[in-house]
Backbone as ProteinMPNN parsed JSONL, in Angstrom:
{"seq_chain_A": "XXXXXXXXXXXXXXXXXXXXXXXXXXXXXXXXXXXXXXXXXXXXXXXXXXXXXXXXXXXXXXXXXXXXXXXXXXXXXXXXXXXXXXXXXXXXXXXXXXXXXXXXXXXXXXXXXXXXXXXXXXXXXXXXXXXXXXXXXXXXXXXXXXXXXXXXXXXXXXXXXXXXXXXXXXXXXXXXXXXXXXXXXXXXXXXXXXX", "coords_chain_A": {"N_chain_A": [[0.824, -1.159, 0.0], [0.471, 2.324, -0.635], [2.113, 5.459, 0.724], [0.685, 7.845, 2.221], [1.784, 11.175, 1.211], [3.636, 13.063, 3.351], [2.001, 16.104, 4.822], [2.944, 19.766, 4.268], [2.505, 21.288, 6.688], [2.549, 19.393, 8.656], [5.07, 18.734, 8.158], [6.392, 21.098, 9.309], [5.534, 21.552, 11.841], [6.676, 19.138, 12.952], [9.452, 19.258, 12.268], [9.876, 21.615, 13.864], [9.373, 20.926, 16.833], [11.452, 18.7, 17.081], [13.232, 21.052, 17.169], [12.848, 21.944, 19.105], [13.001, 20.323, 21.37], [15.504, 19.313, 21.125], [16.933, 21.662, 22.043], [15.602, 22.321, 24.463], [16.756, 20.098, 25.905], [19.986, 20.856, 25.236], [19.845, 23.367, 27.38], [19.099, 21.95, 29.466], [21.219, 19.898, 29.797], [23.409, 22.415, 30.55], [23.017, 23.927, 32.279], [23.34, 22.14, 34.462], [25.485, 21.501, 34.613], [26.801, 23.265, 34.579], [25.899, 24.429, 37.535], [27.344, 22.217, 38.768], [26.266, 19.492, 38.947], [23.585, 17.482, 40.125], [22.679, 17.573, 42.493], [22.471, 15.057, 44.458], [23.586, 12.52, 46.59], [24.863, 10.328, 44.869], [25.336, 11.24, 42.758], [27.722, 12.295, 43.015], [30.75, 13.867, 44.239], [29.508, 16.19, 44.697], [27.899, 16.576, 46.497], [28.673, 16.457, 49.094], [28.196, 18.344, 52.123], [30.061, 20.406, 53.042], [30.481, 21.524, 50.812], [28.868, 23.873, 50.391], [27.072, 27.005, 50.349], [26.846, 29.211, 53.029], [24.946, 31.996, 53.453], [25.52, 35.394, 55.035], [24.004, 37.777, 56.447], [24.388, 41.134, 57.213], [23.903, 44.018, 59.54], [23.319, 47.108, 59.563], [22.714, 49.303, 61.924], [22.127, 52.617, 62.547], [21.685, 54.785, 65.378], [22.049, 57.856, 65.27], [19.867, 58.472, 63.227], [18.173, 56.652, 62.829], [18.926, 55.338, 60.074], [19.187, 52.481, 58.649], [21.353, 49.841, 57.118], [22.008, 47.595, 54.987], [23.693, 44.405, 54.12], [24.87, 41.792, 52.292], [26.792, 38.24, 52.019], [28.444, 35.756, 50.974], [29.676, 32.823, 52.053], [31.822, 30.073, 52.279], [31.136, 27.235, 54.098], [33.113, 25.776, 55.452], [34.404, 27.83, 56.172], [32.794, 29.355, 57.564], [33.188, 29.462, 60.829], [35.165, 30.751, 60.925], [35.282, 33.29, 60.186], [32.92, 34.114, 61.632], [34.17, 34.077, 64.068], [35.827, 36.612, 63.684], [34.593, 38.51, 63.708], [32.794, 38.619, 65.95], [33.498, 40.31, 68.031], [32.043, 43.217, 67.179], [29.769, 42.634, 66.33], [26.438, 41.173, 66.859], [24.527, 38.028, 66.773], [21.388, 37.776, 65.124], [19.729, 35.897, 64.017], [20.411, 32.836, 63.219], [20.104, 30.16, 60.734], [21.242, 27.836, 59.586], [22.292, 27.813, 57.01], [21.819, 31.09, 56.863], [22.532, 33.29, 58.225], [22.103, 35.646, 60.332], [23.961, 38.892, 61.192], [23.763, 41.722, 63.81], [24.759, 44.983, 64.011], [24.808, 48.187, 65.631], [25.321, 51.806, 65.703], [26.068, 54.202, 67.128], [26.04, 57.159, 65.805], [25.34, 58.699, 62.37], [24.634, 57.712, 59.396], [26.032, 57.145, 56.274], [25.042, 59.005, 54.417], [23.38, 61.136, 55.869], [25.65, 61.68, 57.305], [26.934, 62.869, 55.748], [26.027, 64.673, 53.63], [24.511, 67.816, 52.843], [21.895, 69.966, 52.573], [20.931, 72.666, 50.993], [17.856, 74.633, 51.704], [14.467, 76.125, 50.369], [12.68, 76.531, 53.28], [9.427, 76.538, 55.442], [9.025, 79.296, 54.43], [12.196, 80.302, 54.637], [15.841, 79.918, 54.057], [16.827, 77.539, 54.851], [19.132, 74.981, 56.233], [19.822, 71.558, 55.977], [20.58, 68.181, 57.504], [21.635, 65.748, 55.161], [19.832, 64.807, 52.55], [17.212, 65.031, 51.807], [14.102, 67.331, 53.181], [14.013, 67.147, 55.97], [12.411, 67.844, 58.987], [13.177, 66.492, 61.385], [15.776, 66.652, 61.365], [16.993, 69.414, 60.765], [19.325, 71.531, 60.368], [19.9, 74.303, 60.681], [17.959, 77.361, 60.665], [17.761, 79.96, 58.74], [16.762, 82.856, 59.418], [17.034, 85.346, 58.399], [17.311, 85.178, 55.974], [14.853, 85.32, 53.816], [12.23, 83.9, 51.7], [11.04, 85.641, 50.035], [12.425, 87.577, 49.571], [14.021, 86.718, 48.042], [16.239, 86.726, 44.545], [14.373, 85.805, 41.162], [15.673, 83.495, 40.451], [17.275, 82.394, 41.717], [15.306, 81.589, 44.12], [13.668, 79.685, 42.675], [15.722, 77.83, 42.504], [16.3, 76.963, 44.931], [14.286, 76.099, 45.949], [14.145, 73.368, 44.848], [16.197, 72.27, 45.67], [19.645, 72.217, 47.184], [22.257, 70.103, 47.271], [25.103, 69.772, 49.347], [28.023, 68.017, 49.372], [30.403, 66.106, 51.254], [32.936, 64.57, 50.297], [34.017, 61.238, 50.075], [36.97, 60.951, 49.82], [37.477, 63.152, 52.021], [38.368, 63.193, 55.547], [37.013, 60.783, 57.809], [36.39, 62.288, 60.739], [37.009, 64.678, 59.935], [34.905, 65.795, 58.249], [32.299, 67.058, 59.383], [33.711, 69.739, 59.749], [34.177, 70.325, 57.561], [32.075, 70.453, 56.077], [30.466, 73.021, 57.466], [32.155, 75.032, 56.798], [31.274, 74.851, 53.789], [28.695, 75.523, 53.378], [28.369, 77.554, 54.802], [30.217, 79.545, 53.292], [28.488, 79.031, 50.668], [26.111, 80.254, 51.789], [26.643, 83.224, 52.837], [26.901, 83.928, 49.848], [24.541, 83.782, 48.641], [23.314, 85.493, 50.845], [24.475, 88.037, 49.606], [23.604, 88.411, 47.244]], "CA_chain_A": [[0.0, 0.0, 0.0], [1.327, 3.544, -0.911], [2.196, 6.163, 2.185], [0.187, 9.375, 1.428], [2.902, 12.106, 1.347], [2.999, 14.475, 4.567], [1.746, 17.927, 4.165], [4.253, 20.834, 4.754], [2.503, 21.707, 7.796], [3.298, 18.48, 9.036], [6.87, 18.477, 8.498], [7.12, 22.476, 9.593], [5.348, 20.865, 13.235], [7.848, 18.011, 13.581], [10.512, 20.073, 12.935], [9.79, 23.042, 15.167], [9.174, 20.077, 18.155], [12.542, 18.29, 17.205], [14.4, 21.694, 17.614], [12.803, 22.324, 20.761], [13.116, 19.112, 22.04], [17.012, 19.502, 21.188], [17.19, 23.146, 22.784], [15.772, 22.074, 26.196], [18.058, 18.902, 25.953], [21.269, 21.539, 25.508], [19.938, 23.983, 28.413], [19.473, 21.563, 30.573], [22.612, 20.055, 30.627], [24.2, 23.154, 30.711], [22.384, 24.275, 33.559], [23.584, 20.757, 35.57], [27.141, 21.472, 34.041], [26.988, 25.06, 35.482], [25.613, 23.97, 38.896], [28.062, 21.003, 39.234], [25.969, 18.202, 38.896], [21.923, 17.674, 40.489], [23.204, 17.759, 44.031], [22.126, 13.999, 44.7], [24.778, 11.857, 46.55], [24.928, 9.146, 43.739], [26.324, 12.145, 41.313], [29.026, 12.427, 42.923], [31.364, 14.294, 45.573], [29.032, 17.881, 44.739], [26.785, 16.511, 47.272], [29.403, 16.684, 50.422], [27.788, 19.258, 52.702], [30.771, 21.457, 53.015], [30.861, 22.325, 49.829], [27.458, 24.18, 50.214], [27.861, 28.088, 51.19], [26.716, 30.365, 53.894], [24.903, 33.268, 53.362], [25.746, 36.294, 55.658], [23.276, 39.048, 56.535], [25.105, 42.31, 58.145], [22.906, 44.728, 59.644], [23.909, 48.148, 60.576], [21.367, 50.056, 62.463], [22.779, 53.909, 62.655], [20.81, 55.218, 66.396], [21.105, 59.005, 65.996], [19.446, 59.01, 62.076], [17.485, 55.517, 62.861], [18.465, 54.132, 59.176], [20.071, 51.17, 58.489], [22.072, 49.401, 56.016], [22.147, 45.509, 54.985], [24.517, 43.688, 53.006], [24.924, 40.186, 52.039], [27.946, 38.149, 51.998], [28.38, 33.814, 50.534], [30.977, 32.188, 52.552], [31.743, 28.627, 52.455], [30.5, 26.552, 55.116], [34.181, 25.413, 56.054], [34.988, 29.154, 56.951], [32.181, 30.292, 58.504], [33.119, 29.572, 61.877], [36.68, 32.078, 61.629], [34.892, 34.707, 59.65], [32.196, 34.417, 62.76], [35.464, 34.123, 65.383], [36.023, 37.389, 63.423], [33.501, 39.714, 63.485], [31.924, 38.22, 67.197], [33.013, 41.521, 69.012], [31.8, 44.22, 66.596], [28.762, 42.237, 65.501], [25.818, 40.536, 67.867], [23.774, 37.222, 65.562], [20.076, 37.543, 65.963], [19.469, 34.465, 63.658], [21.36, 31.576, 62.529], [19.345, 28.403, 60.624], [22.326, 26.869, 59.179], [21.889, 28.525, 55.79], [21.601, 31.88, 56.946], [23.449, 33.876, 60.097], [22.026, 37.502, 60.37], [24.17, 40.182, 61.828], [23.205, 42.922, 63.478], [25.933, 46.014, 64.904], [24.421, 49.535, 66.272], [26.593, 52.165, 65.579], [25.914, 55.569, 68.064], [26.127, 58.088, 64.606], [24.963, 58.774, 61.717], [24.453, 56.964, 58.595], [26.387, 57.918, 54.92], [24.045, 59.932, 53.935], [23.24, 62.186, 56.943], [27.07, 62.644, 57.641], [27.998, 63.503, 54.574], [25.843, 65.611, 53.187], [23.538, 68.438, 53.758], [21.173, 70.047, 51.639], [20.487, 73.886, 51.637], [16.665, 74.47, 50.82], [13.911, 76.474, 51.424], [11.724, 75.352, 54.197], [8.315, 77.485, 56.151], [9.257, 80.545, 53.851], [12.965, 80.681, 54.588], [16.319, 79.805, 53.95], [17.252, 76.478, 55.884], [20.124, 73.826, 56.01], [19.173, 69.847, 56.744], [21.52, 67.018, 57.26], [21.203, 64.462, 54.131], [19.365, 65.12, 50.873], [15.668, 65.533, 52.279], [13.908, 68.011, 53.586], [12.811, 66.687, 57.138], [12.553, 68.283, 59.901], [13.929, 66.047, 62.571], [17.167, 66.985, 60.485], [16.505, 70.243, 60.628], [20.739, 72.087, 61.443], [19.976, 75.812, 60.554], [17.156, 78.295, 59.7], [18.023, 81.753, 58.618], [15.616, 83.943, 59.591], [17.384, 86.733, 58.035], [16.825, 85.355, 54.551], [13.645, 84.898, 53.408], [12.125, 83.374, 50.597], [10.257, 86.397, 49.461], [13.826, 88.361, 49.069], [15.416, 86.061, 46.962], [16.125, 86.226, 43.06], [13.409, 84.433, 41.229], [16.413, 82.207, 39.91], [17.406, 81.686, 43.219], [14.175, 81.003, 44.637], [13.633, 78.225, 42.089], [16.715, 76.533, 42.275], [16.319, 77.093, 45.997], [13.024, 75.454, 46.073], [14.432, 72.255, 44.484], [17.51, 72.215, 47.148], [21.438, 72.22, 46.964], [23.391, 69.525, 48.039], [26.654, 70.102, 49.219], [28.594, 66.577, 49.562], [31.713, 65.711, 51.761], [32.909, 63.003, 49.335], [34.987, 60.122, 50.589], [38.154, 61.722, 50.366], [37.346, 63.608, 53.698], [38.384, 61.562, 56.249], [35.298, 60.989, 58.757], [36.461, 63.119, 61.727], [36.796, 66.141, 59.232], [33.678, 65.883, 57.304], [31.867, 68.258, 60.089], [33.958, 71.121, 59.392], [34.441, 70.699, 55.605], [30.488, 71.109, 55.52], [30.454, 73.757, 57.903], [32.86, 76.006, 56.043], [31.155, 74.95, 52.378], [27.579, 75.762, 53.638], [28.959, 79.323, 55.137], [30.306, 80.054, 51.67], [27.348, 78.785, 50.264], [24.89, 80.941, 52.775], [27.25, 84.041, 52.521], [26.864, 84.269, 48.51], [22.945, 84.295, 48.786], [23.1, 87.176, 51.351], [25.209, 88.877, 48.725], [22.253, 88.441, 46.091]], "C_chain_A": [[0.882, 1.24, 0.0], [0.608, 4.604, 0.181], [1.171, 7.518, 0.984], [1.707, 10.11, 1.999], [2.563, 13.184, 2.56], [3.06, 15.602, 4.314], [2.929, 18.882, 4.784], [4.067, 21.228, 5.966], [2.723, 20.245, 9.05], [4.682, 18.007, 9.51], [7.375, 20.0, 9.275], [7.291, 21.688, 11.575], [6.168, 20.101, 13.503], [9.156, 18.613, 13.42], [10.919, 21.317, 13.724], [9.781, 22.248, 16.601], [10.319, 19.645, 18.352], [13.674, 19.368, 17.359], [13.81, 22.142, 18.874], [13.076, 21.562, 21.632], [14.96, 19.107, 22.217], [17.406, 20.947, 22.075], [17.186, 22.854, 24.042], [16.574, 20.654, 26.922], [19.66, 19.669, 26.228], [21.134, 22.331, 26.579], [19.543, 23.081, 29.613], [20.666, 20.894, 31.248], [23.94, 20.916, 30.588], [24.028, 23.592, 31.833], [23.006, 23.314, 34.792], [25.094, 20.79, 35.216], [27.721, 22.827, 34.708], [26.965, 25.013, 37.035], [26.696, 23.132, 39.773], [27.522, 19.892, 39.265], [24.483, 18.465, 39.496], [22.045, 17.779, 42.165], [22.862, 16.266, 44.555], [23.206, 13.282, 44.955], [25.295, 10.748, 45.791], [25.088, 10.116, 42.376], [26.882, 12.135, 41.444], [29.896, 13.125, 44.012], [30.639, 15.737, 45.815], [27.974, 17.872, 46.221], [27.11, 16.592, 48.743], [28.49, 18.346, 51.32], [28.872, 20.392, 52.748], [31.358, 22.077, 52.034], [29.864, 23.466, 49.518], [28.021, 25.449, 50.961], [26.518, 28.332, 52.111], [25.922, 31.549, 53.577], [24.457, 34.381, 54.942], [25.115, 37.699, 55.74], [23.866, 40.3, 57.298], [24.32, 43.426, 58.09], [23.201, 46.221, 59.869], [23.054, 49.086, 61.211], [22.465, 51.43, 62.863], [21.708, 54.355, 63.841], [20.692, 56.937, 65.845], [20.471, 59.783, 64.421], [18.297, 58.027, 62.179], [17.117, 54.868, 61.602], [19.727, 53.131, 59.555], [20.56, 50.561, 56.985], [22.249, 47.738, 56.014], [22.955, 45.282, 53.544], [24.58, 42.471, 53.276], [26.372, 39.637, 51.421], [27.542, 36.251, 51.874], [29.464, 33.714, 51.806], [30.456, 30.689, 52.717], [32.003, 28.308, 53.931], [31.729, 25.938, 56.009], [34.578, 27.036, 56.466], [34.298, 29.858, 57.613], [32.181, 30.714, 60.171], [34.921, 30.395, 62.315], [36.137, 33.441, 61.121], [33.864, 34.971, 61.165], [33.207, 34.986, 63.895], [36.025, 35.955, 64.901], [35.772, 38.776, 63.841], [32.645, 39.423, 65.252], [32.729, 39.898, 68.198], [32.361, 42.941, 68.172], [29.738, 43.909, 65.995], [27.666, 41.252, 66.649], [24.694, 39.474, 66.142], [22.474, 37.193, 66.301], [19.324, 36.653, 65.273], [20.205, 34.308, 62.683], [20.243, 30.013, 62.406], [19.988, 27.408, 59.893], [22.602, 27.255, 57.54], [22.286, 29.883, 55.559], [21.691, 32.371, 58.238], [23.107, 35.799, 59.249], [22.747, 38.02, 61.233], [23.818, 41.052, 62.251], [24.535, 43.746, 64.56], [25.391, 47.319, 64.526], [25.527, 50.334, 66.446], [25.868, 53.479, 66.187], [26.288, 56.549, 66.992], [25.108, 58.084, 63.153], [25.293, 58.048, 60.256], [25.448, 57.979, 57.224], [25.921, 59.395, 54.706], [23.332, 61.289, 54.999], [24.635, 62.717, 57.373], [27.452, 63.141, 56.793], [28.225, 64.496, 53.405], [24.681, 66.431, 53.856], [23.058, 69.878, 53.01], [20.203, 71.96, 52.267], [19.347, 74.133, 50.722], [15.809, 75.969, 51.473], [12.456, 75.829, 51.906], [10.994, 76.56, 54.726], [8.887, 79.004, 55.282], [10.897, 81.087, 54.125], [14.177, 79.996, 54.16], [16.741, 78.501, 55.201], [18.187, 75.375, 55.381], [19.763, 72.692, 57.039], [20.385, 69.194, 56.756], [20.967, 66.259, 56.444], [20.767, 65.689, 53.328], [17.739, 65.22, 50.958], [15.432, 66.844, 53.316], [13.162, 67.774, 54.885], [13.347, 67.181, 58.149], [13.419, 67.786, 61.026], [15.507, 66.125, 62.161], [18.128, 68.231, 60.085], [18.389, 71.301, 61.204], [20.416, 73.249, 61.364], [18.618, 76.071, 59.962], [17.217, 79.477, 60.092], [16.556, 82.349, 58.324], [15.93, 85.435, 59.075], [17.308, 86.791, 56.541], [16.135, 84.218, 54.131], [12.822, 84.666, 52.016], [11.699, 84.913, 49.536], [11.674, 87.402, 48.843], [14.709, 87.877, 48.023], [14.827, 86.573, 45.302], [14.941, 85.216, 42.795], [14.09, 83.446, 41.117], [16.898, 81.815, 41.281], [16.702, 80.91, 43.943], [14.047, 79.202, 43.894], [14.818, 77.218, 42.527], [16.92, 76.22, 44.121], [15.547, 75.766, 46.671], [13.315, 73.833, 45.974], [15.686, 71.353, 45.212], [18.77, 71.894, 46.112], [21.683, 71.464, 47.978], [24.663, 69.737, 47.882], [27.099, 68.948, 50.138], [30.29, 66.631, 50.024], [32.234, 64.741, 51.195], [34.153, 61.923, 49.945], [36.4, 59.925, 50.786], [38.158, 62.155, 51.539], [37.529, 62.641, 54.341], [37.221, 61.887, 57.509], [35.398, 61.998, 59.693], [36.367, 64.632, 61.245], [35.476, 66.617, 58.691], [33.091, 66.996, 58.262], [31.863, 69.27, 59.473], [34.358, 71.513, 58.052], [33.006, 71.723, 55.248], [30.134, 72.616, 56.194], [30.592, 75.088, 56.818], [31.863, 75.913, 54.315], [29.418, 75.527, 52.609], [27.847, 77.376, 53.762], [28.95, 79.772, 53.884], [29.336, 80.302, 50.979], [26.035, 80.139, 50.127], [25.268, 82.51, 52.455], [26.709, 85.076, 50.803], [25.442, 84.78, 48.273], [22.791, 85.389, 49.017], [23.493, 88.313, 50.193], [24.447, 89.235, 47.588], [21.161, 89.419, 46.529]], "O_chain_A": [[1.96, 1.209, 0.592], [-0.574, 4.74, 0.497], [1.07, 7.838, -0.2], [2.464, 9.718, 2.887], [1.57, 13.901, 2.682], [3.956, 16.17, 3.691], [3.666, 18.565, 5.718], [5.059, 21.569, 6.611], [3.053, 20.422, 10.223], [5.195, 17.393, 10.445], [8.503, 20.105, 9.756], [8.273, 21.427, 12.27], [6.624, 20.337, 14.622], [9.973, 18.525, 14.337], [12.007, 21.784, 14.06], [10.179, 22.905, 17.563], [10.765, 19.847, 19.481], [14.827, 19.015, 17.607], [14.524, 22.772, 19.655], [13.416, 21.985, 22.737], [15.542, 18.922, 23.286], [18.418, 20.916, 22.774], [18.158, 22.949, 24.79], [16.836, 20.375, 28.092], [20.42, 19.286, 27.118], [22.203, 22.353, 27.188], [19.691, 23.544, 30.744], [21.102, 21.0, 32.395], [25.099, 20.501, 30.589], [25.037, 23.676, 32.534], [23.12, 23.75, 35.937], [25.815, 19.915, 35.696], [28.81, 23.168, 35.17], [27.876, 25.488, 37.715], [26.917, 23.239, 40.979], [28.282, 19.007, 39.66], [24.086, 19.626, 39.402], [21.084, 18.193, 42.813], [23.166, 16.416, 45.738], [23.995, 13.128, 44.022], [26.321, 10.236, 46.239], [24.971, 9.733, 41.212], [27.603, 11.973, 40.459], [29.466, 12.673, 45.074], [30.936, 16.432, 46.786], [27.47, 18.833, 46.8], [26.23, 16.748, 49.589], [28.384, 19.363, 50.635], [28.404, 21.481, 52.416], [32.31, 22.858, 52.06], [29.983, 24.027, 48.429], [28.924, 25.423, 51.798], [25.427, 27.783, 51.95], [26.774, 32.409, 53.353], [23.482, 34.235, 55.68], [25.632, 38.664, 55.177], [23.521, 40.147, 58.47], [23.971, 43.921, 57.018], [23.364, 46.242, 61.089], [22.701, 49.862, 60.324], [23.528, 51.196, 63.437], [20.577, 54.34, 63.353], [19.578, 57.46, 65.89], [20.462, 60.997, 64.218], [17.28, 58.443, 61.623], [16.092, 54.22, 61.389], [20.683, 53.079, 60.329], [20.068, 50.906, 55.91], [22.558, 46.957, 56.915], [22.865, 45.765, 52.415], [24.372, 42.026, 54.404], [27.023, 40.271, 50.59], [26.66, 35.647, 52.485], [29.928, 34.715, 52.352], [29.373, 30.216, 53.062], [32.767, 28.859, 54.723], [31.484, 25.607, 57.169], [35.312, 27.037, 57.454], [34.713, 30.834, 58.238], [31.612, 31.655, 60.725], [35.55, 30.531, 63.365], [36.501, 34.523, 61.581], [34.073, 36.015, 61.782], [33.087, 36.064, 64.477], [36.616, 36.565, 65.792], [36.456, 39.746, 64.169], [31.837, 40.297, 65.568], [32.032, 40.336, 69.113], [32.249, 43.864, 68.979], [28.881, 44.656, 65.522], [28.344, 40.51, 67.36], [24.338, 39.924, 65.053], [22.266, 36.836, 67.461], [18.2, 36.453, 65.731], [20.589, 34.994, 61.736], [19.809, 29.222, 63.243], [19.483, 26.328, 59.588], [23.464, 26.521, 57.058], [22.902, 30.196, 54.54], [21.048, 31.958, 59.203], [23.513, 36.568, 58.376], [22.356, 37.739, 62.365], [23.315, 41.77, 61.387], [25.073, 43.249, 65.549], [25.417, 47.679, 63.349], [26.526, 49.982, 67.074], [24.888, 53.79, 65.51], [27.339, 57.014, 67.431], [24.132, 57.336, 63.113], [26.498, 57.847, 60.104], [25.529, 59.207, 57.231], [26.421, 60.513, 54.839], [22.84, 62.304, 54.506], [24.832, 63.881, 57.723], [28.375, 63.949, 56.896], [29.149, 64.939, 52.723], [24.051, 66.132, 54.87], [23.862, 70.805, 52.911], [19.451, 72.306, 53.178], [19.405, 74.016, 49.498], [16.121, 76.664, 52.44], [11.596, 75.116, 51.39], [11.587, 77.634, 54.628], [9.154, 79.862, 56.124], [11.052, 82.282, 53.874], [13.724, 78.992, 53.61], [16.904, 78.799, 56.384], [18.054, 74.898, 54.254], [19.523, 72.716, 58.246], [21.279, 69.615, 56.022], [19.816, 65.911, 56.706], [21.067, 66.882, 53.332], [17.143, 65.541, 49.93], [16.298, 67.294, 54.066], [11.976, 68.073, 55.02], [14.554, 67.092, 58.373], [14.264, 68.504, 61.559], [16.335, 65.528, 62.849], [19.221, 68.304, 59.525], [18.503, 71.663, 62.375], [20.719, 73.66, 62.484], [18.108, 75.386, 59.075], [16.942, 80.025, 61.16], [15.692, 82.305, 57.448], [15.249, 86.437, 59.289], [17.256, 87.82, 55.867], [16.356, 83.01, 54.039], [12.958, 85.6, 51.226], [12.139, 85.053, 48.395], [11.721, 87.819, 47.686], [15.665, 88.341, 47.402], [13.676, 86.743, 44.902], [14.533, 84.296, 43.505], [13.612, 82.378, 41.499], [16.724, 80.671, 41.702], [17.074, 79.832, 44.405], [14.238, 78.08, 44.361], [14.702, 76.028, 42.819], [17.648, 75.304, 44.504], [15.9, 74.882, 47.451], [12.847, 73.066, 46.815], [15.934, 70.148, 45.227], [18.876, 71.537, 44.939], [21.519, 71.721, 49.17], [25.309, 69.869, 46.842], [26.746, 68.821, 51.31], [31.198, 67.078, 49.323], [31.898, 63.699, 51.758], [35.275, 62.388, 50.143], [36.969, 59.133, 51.538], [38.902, 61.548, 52.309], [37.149, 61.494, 54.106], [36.778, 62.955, 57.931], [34.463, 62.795, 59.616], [35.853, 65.56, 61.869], [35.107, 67.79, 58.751], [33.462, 68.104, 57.873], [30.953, 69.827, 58.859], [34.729, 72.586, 57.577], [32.791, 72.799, 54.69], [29.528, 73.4, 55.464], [29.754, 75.805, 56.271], [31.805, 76.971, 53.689], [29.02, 76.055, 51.571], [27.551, 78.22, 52.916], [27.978, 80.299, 53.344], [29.075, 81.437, 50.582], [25.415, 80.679, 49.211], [24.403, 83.165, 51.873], [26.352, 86.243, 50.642], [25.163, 85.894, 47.829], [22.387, 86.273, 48.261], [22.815, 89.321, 49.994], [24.634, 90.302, 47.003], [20.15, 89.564, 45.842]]}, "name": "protein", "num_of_chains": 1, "seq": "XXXXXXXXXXXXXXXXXXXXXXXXXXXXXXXXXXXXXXXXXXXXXXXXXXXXXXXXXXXXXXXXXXXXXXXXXXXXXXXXXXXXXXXXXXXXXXXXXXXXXXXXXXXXXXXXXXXXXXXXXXXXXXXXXXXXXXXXXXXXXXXXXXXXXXXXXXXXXXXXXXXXXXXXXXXXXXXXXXXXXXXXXXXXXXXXXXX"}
């Protein structure tokens, strides 16, 4: 008996299936080639527990801005107990599930971003300087009462309105930063009056 001939959409379907079928054949064992193997102890030595990492939560809670900062850190499971022997006076763990060891260390200052910069705006109708890059009150270092919004340039005003940061940049070394900003704010404050 004679085959009927298969239609084109026939052969397009079987070969669009046989290259997919080959595609998720090459990503998967690339994926298990990338990994090291399926993790199953009958693959092979990938399945030893101490080859398995750590991950490291570090907390920093800043008290007199009340933010905080978190970073994450791998470490293999054979070093976690000198990197711990490490860090155990600077650092208190408020959970460990074998997987996962959170840090947390309280630091009596201020955070990046509140020490380092400090943002001249205006605030209730006047001229005011904040610590950081917002305009919030509990942040609140200076307000000139001697210059008032209504006195300024309009170009002033605007660009006023939208705030000036003036940044201690990482060069400064921490104990200086204070009086860098001090002095660049003055300058700053000075030039206005002069407007």
């Amino acid at each position: 008996m004679a085959r009927s001939p298969r239609s084109a959409y026939k052969q397009i379907a079987l070969a669009l299936i046989s290259i997919s079928a080959l595609f998720c054949t090459v990503i998967a064992g690339r994926m298990l080639l990338k990994s090291g193997g399926m993790g199953f102890s009958f693959f092979g030595p990938e399945a030893d527990v101490s080859h398995t990492g750590v991950r490291v939560e570090y907390r920093t809670e800043y008290l007199k801005c009340g933010d905080f900062l978190v970073e994450y850190r791998e470490y293999p499971a054979g070093e976690i107990e000198s990197v711990m022997a490490d860090l155990s006076q600077a650092w208190s763990v408020t959970g460990d599930d074998g997987r996962k060891i959170s840090l947390l260390r309280q630091l009596e200052e201020y955070c990046d971003t509140h020490h380092r910069l400090r943002l001249i705006t205006i605030y209730r109708g006047y001229v005011c300087v904040f610590r950081g890059k917002e305009p919030d009150p509990r942040f609140l270092l200076r307000e000139r009462l001697d210059i008032r919004e209504g006195d300024l340039a309009a170009r002033d005003r605007a660009f006023l309105k939208a705030g000036h940061v003036i940044e201690a940049g990482p060069e400064v070394p921490h104990e200086e930063v204070q009086a860098v900003l001090e002095r660049e704010v003055a300058i700053y404050l000075e030039g206005i009056k002069e407007h």
